[in-house]
N, C-alpha and C positions, 0 to 999 in steps of 0.2 A: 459490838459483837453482831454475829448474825443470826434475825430470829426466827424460828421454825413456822411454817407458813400453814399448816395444814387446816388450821382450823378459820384462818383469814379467808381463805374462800370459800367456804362452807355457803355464804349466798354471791349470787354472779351479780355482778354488778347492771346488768341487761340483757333484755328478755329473749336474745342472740343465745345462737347453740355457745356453746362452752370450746375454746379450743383447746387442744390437747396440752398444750404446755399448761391450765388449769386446772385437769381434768386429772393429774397423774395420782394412786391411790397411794405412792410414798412421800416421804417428807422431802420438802424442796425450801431452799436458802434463795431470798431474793437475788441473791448471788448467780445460785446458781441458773434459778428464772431469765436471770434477765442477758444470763453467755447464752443460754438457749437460743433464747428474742433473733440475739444479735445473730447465732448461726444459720438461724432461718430466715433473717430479713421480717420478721413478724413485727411489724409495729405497735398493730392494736393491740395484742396482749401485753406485750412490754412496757402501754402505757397505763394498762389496765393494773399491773402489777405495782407499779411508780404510782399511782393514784392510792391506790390499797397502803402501799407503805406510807404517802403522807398522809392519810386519814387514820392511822394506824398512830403517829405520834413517833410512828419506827426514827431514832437514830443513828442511820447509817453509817459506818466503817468507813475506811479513805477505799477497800479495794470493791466495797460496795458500789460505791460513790462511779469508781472506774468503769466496773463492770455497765453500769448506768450511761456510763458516757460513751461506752463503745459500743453501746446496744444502740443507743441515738445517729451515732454517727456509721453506722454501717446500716441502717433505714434511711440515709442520708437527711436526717435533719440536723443540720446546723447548729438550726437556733437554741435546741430544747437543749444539745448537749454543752452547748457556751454558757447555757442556765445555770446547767445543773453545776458545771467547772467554777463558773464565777459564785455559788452560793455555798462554798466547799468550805466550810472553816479552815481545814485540813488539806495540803495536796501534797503528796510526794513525789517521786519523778516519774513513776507510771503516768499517774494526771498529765503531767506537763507533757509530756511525749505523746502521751495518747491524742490530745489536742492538736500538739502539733502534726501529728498523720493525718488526722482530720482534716486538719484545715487544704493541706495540700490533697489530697484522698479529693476533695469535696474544688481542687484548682482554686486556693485563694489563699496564694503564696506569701499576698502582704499582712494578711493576717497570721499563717503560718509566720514568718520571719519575726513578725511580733512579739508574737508567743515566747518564742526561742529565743529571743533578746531579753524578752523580762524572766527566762526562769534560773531561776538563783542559783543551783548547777547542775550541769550538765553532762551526761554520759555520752557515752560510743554511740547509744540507741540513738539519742538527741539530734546530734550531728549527723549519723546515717538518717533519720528521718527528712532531715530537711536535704537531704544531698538527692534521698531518692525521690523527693516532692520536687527539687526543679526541674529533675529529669523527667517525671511521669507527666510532667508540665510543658515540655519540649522549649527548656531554659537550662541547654546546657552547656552552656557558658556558667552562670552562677552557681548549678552543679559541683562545676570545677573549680570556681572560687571558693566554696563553701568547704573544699575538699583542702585546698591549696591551706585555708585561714585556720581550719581543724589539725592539721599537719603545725601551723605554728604557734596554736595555743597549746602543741606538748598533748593533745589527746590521741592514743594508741589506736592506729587503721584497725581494722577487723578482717575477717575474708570478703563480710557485706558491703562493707565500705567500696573496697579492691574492685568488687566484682558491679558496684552501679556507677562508681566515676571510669571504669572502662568502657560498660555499655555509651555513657556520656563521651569519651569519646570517638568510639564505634559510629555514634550516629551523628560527630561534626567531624569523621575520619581525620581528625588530629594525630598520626603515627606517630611522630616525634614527642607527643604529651603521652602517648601510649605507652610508647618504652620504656618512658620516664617511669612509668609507673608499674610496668611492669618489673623495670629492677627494683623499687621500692619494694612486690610483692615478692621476690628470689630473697631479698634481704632477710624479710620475715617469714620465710619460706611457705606463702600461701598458694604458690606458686604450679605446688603439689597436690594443692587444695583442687578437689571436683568440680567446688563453684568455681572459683577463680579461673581455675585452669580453662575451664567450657568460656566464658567472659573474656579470658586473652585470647581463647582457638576465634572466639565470633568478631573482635573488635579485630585483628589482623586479617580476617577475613573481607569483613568491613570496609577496611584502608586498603583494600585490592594487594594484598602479601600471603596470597592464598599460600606459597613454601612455609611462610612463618606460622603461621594457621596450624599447618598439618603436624610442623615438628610439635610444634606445644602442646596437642594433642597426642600426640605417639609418646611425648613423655609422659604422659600422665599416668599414674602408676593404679588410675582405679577410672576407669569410664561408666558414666551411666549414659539414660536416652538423651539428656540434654546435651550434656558433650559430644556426644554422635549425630544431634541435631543440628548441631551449633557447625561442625566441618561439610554437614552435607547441604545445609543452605549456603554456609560459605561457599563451598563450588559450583551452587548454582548464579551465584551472585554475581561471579566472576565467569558466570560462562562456560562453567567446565562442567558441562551435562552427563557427558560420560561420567566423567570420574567419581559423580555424586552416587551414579548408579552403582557406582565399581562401590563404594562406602554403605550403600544401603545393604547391598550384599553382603560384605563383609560383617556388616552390623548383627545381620541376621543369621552368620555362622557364630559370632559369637554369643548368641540364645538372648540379646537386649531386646528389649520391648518398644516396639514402635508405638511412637505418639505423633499427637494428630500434625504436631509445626513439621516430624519427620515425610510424614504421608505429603503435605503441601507441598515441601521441596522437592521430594522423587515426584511429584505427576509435573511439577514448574520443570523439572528433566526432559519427561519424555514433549509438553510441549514444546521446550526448546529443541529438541531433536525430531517433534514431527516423528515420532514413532509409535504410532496405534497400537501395533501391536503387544506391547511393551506396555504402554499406559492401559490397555485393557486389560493385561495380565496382573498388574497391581490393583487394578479397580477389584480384580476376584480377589488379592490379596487384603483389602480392606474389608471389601464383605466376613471372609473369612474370622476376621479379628473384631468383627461387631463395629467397625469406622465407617461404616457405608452409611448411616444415617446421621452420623457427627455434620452440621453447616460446613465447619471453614473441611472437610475432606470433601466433603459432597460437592461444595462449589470449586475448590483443584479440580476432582473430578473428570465436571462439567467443561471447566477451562479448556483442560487437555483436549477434551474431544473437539469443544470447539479450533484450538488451535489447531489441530490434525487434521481440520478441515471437515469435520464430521460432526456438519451443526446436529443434523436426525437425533444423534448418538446424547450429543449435547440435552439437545431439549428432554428425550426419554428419561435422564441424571435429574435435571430440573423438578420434571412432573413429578420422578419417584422420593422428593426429598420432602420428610414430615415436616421441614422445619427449614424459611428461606430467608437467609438477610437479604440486608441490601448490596452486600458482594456478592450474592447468587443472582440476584440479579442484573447488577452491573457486568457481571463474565458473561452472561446469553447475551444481554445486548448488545455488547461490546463483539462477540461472537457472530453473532448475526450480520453487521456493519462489516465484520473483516471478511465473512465470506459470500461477500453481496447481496444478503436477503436482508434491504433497509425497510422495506412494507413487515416482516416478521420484525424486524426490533422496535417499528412505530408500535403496534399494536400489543410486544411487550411492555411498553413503556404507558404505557393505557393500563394495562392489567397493575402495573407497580402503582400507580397513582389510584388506582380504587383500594389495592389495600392497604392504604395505608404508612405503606413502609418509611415512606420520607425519600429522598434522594442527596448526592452529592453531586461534587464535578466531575468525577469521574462518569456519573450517570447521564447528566447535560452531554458530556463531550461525546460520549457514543452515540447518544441518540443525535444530534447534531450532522455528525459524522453518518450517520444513515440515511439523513436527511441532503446531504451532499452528493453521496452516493446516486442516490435515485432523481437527485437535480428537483427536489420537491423545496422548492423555494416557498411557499404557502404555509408549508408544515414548519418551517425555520422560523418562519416569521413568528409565530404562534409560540415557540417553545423560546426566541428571543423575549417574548414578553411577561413570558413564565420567570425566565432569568432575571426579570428587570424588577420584576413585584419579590424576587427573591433575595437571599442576604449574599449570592455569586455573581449582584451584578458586578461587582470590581475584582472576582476571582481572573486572573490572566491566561489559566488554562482552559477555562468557560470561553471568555473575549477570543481565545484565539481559535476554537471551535465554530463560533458566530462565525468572524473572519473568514476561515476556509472555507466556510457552506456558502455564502455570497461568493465567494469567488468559484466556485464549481456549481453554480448556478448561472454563473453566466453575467452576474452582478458589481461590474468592478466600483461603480459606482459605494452601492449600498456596503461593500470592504472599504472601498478606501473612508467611508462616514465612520465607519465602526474603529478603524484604524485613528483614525484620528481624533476620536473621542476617547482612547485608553487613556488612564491615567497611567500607566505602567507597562510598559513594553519589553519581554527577552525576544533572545534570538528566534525563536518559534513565531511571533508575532511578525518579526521582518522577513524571514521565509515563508510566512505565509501571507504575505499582502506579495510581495513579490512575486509568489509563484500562480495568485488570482489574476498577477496583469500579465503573466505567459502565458495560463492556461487560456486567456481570453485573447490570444494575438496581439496585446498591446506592446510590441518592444519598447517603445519610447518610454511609456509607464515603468516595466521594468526595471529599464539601466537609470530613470530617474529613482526609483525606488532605493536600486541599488549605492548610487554613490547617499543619498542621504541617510543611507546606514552607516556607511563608511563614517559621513558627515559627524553623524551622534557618537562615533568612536564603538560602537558594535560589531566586534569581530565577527566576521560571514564566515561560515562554516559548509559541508562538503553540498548542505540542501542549496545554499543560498548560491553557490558555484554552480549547483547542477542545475539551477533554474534558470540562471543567468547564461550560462551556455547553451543552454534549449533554446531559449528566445532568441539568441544569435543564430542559435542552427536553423530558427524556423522562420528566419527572415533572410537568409543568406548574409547576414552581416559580417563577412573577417574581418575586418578591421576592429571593430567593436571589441569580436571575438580573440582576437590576437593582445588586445590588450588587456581582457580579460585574464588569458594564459600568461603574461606576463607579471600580473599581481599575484598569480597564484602559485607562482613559481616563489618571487619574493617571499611568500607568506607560510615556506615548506612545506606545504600542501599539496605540491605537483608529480609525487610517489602515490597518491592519496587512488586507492582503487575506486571508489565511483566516481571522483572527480576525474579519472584518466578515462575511464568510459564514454561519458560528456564530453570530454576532450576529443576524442577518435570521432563521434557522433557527431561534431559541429565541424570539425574541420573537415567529413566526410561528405555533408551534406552543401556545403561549400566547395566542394569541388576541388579540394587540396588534399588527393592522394598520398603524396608524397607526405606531407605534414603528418595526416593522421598514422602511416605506415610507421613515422619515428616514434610516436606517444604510444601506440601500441606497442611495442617491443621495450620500449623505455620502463616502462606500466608493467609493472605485474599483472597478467595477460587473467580476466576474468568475462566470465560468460557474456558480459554488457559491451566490454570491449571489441569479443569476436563479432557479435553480432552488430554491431558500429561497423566494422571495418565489409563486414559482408554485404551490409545494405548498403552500405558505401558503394564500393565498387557496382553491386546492380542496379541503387539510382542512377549510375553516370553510364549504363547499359555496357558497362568493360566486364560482361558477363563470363569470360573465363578466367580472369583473376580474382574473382567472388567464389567460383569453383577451386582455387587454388588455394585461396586462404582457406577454406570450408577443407580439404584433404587435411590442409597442416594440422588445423585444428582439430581432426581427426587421429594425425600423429602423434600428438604430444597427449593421449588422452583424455580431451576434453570433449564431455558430456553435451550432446546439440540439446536445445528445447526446441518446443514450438515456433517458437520466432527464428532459429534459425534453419530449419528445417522449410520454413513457409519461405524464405529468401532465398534457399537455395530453389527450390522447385519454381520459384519465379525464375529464375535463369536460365531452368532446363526448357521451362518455356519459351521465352524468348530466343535461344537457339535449336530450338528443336530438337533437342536430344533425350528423345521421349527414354532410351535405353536409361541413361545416368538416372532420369524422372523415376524409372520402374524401380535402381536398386534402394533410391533414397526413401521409397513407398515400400519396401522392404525391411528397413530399417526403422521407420515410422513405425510399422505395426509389431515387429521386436519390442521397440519403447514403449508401447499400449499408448500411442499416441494418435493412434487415427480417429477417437473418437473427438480431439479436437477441433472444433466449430472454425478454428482460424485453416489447421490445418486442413483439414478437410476443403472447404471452398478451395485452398490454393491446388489441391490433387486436383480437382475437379477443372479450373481453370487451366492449369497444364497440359492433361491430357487432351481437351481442346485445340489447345494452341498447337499441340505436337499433331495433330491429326484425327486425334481416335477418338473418337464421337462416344465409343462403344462403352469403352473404359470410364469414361467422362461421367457418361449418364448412370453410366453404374455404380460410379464412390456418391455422384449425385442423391440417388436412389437408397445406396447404404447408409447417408449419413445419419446418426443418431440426433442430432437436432441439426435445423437446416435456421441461418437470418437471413439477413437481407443479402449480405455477400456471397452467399450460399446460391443463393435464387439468381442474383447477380450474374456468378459465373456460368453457370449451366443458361442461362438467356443469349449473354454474350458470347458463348461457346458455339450456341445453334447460328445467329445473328452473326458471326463471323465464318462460320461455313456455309453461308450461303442458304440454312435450312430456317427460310423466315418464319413459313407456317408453325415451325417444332415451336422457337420462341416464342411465339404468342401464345399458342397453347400453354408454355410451362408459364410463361407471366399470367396468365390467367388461372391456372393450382394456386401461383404464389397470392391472388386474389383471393380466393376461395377458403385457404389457409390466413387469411388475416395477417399476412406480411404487409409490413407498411414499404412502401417501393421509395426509393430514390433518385435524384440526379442521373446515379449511374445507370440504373434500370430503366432510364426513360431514356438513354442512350443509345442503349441495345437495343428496345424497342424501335424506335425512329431507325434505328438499320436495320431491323429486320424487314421493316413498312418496306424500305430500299429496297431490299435485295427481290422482296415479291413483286414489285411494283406498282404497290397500290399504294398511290397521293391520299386518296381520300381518309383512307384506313390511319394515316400518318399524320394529317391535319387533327384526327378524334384525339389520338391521344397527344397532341402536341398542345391541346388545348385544355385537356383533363388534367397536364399536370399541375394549372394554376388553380382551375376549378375545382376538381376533385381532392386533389393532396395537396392544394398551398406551397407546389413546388413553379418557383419562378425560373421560366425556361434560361436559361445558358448560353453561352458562347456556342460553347458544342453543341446543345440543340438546336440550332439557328441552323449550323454549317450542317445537322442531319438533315432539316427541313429545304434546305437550299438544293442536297442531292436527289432528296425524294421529288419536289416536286420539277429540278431539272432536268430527272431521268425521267419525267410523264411529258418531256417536250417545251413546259412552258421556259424557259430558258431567260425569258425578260422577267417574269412573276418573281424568278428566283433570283434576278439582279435585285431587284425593287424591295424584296426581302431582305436583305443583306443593307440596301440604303435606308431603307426603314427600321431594321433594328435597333433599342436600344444603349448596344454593345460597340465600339468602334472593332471592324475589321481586322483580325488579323494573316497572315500569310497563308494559315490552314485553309479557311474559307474561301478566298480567292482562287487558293490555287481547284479548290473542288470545284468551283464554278469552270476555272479554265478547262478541268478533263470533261464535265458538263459540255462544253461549247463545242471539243473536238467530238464527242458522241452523237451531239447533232449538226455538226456545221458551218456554228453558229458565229461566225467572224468577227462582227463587229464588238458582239459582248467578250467575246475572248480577248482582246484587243485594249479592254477596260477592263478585264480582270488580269494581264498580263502586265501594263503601267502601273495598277495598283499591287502587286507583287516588287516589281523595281523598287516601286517607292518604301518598300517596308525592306525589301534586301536584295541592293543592288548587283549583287554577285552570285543569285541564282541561278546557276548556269543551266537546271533542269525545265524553268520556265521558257527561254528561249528555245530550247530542243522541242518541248509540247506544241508552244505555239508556231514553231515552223513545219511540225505536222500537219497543224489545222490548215497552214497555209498550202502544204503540196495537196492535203485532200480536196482542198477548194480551186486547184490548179494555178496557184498565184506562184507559179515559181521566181517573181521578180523578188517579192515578199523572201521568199526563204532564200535565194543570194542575200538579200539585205542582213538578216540574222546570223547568216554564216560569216559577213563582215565582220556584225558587230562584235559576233563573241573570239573571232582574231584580234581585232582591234582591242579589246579590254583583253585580252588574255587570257580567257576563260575556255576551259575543255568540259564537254560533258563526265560526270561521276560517272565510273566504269561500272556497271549490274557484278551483284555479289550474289552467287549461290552457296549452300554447302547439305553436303550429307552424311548419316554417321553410320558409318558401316565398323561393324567388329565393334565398338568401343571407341573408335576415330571418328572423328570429324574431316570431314574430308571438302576444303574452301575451293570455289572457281571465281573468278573474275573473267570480263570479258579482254578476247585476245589472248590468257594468262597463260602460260608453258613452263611454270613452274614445280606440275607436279610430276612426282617421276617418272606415273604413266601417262604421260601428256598425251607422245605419238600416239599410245591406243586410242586413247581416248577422242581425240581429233578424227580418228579412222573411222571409229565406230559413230562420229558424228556429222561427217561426210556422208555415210552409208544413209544416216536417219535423212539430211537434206536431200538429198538423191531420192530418193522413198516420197518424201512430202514432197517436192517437185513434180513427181511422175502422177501423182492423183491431185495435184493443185486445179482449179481453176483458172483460167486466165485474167480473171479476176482479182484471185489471190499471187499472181503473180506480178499484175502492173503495184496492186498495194506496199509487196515487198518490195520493189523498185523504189516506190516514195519513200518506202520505211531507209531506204539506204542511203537516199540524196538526203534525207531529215535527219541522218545522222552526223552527218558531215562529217 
């Protein structure tokens, strides 16, 4: 019996205030004390009570006994409740059940199974307790056994049963044991059931049968929030963002109450949809509903904003949340790494280690990953050894976080150790050592990389193709590459849209127009593709069929980004056609695109190139943030117009601003030294850039220093340069010396930079024409018959001079002698009239020159 307690605590057993569960002024049944205990997780009263009772001599009841044993084990002690169970004179099958939830409750299944094997029999509960213990244990396989064995000791399913061997297999998407079981529930019509019904909408969700999800759901003849939970993570699961939204709505026209799994899955919506707008109109709706301070909504949240790109918005979610797991944490940092601020995710990852919180692998892997980002190989090192003293050093998604930060560090070395030290390797780990020996120019590393995946029987998937096709595109290897595309064809992967992008992009970069033009149109035509086929065509400088694809892809409409916007205006550059340049800077600022740092430099560079200094210095000037290529352009822009003083001037801003300068910029520089004529000016910084910036001069720098210091005269300093260098010689540098030698003279060097041109390519027919110049201006006209010989004799004509210009919209091409345009005759007239003109104010001077200029053209 149970006996009346009031006068047992009349003295407290210690000189501790009194808690309320002994304090109460009505009568209270150990019984009842001790569900209290258990509802409040109170252990020391609970044991304060169970002390009293066996001091007491009290003879406890069997459901005494229970209440006793549920009170111990939901304080999570084990042991005290296996005491109390084992010194039970008495157990009925509450006891036994209740132990057996225990033991699995508390993940100690072998003792759970135990239990359930010795108890004498068995109900629905019994059987459901251990089915939902191997589940809550993530052993759901024996789940399903236990489910399969209860089915044929003749014990009747439930709707609980139904609804935890579904969840089981929801989470090993077994569809075909799902259906099985969901006719079993039609049979006994649980089908109808709210649990059940919500448990088959979420396991066909699960198994990616989002249609079957929804019917079972529409038939349900009574919906609550979990059924409506259970369809709108389904469709996010599956990807269908919208349609989750379209269900949250719907939910809320029919007056159901949102719960917090509901709130996670509409913000996991909006940031799969990257719609702020939308995700902040929910965020008021949680406020609204008092979920704004609930963790798992506060950390969705936070997620959305960071995936919307809007860390600010993110961190503000963070700071205002009373209360932060370790998933709020892990969504900023993770956040912070995806939108390039890895110094703010280090320094969150600082703050999570002082409080305490603990971490997982998903926390390593971000902060890893931030650590890559910022090429902070120091900070890696550091947090691999955190990993190493921790229990994730053999987690595979840790290992293959290491892995990548070495390899985007610059470390193929310290990858391939780490690689090779896994005990355990998936596809992520061989995509990622493989894409450490592209990202670092190693091809050979690579396609070695690659067949020994093959080797191990690991099927390469669209990363491991697209890495492998980069390394081919970035070394010009077809071959390679061609048989690349032929395993990936074999392997029905060659429809595969970022694999067809890769495709157009190596064969493009290779020089195989026609190839890439087939995979392109073959390929379901996506944004990676256009822009493959556009930079295509403009590295191989076929710059108006780069405009032609860039219309089509207007046609059909597709959406440009930056990258293709910055390709096309590299074109308008190169042919000068500042008008097309002006309507696509048009269109740029329609798309709020000009504030891009990529795009932006390429405006700037254009308008240069096309002429207009004005324009140039202006978007210059506008840009909202200016890097190095920014600086870059506007250098090389002055430095190619001939304005050297502007250059140094803005290289000098870019000084004063803390731009770190480069290769390119000391390019521009050493030509603008050229264009003013000051050697000396040009020696300073040809010499700063090893001293002052650790930049090791170049090939091209060589070939600036050879003009600068050729154009001050010294003409042998700047052979002796060129034989001193380094670098072996190529065609460029010669041939700058050779227009050097005709600017002063200079014969005999021309003569050794003219043989050293033959030698690298024999069929230059523009060297012979230069140096029979030098030779009529030095009056050797035996010297230029010889040349006029030689290039009859090999069969060589000079390359006819191209001009063009774009008038209206046209492009309007001349070649020399050309009479192909339709206003030829005019044009011819009107450039009669200009000879005629220049003739009559010529010098006689300028008159024997053009004489030579005529015999030197042969």
């Amino acid at each position: 019996m149970n006996c009346l307690t009031r006068s047992v605590f009349s003295k407290p057993l210690t000189p501790k205030p009194k808690p309320h569960y002994l304090t109460s002024s009505t009568f209270k049944t150990f019984s009842q004390i001790f569900q209290q205990c258990a509802h409040g997780r109170a252990l020391h009263p609970g044991k304060q009570a169970h002390a009293r009772m066996l001091i007491l001599g009290f003879d406890p009841t069997v459901f005494v006994s229970n209440c006793l044993i549920q009170m111990y084990l939901k304080c999570r002690v084990l042991g005290y409740a296996a005491k109390v169970f084992d010194e039970m004179p008495q157990r009925d099958t509450v006891s036994w059940n209740t132990m057996i939830f225990g033991y699995a409750e508390c993940g100690d299944m072998g003792l759970a199974q135990a239990c359930f094997d010795a108890m004498p029999a068995k109900d629905v509960v019994s059987w459901n307790s251990l089915v939902s213990g191997y589940l809550r244990n993530g052993e759901c396989f024996e789940s399903i056994d236990v489910y399969v064995k209860m089915g044929s000791a003749g014990v009747g399913f439930d709707r609980t049963t139904s609804a935890v061997v579904l969840k089981a297999c929801a989470a090993m998407e077994e569809i075909e044991l799902g259906i099985q079981i969901h006719c079993v529930s039609v049979k006994m019509a649980f089908d109808i059931d709210v649990y059940t019904g919500s448990a088959l909408a979420d396991m066909y969700a699960k198994c990616r049968r989002l249609d079957c999800s929804l019917r079972v759901f529409r038939e349900l003849p009574e919906k609550n929030s979990v059924s409506w939970s259970a369809v709108i993570a389904g469709s996010v699961q599956n990807d269908r963002f919208v349609m989750a939204v379209e269900l949250f709505n719907e939910m809320q026209r029919a007056g159901v109450g949102v719960s917090q799994a509901t709130y996670a899955s509409v913000f996991r919506s909006c940031a799969g949809l990257s719609t702020y707008s939308l995700g902040t109109q929910l965020h008021g709706h949680a406020v609204k509903t008092q979920f704004h301070s609930d963790v798992v909504v506060g950390t969705a949240t936070l997620d959305m904003y960071a995936k919307c790109d809007n860390v600010a918005d993110a961190r503000k979610m963070f700071n205002s949340m009373p209360n932060r797991s370790l998933q709020s944490y892990n969504a900023m940092i993770v956040g912070y790494a995806r939108n390039g601020q890895g110094f703010e995710a280090l320094q969150l990852f600082m703050l999570l280690r002082k409080s305490g919180t603990g971490l997982d692998e998903i926390t390593l892997s971000g902060v890893l990953n931030a650590c890559a980002m910022i090429k902070g190989l120091l900070e890696g090192l550091q947090l691999q050894g955190l990993v190493i003293k921790s229990s994730f050093r053999s987690n595979v998604c840790v290992t293959n976080a290491i892995l990548d930060m070495y390899g985007k560090c610059g470390d193929v070395f310290g990858a391939s150790y780490v690689f090779d030290e896994m005990v355990r390797r998936d596809a992520v780990s061989w995509n990622a050592i493989i894409a450490a020996h592209e990202q670092n120019k190693n091809k050979v590393g690579t396609l070695s990389c690659f067949v020994s995946m093959l080797r191990s029987r690991m099927e390469p998937d669209e990363f491991t193709y697209g890495s492998v096709l980069k390394a081919c595109a970035g070394q010009r290897s077809l071959n390679h590459g061609m048989e690349i595309h032929s395993r990936i064809i074999k392997s029905g992967k060659g429809t595969n849209l970022f694999i067809g992008g890769a495709l157009v992009d190596m064969y493009s970069k290779c020089g195989m127009m026609e190839e890439a033009e087939k995979v392109h149109h073959r390929t379901e035509q996506t944004m990676v593709s256009w822009n493959a086929i556009i930079s295509g065509f403009s590295l191989l400088k076929q710059n108006e069929e780069a405009q032609t694809f860039f219309s089509q892809m207007l046609e059909i409409g597709a959406k440009p980004d930056n990258f293709t916007y910055a390709t096309v205006l590299d074109t308008c550059a190169n042919l000068a056609t500042v008008g097309l340049g002006k309507q696509i800077h048009a269109q740029i600022i329609k798309h709020e695109l000009q504030s891009d740092v990529y795009v932006t430099s390429t405006l700037v560079d254009m308008y240069a190139k096309c002429g207009n200094m004005q324009d140039s210095l202006l978007m210059f000037k506008k840009a909202p943030k200016r890097d190095a290529v920014t600086w870059n352009a506007m250098i090389s822009g002055f430095a190619n117009f001939g304005l050297g003083e502007d250059a140094l001037r803005i290289f000098k801003n870019m000084q004063l601003e803390n731009v770190e300068p480069n290769h390119v910029t000391f390019v521009s520089i050493l030509r603008a030294c050229g264009h003013i004529g000051n050697a000396e000016q040009g020696l300073y910084y040809f010499r700063t850039m090893l001293s002052d910036y650790g930049l090791k001069p170049q090939l091209e720098h060589y070939s600036c220093m050879v003009d600068i210091i050729g154009r001050s005269g010294q003409v042998d300093e700047a052979l002796r340069l060129i034989q001193d260098m380094p670098y072996e010689p190529d065609d460029v540098i010669w041939r700058n010396l050779l227009s050097i030698c005709k600017l002063h003279g200079n014969v005999q060097v021309a003569e050794i930079a003219a043989n050293s041109i033959w030698q690298l390519d024999p069929q230059d027919s523009s060297t012979y024409v230069l140096l029979s110049h030098i030779y009529a201006e030095a009056g050797m006209w035996g010297e230029v018959s010889k040349m006029r010989r030689r290039m009859r004799y090999d069969g060589m004509k000079k390359e006819p001079g191209c001009s063009w210009i774009e008038v209206k919209d046209e492009v309007h091409a001349f070649f020399v002698g050309d009479k192909a345009h339709p206003r030829s005759t005019e044009l011819y007239e009107r450039l009669d009239l200009l000879v005629v003109e220049m003739m009559g104010i010529g010098t006689s001077k300028a008159k024997d020159a053009a004489m030579r200029d005529q015999v030197a053209v042969l």
